[in-house]
C-alpha positions as CSV (number, residue, x, y, z in Angstrom):
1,X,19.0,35.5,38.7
2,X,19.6,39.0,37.8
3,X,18.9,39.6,33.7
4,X,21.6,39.6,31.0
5,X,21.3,42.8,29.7
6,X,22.4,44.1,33.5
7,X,25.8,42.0,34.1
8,X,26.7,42.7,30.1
9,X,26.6,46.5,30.6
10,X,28.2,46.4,33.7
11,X,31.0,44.3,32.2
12,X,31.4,46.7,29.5
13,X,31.7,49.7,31.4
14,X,34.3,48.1,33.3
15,X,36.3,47.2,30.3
16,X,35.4,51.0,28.7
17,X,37.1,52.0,32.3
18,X,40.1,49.7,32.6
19,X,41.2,50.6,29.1
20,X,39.9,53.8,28.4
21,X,38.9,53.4,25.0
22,X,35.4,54.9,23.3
23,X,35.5,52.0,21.1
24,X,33.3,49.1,22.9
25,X,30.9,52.1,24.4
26,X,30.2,53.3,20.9
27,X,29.6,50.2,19.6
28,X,27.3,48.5,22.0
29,X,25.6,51.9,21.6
30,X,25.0,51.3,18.4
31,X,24.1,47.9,18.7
């Protein structure tokens, strides 16, 4: 089982791809 952290980021920088939108990146950054 691979860790959370790995499939979460990947997910996001899918999303932060398909949409093309700073928003989620700079957020989770944050986070």
């Amino acid at each position: 089982m691979k860790s959370p952290g790995e499939p979460t980021t990947r997910l996001i920088l899918y999303h932060h791809t398909q949409n093309g939108t700073t928003v989620l990146d700079s957020r989770f950054q944050h986070s």
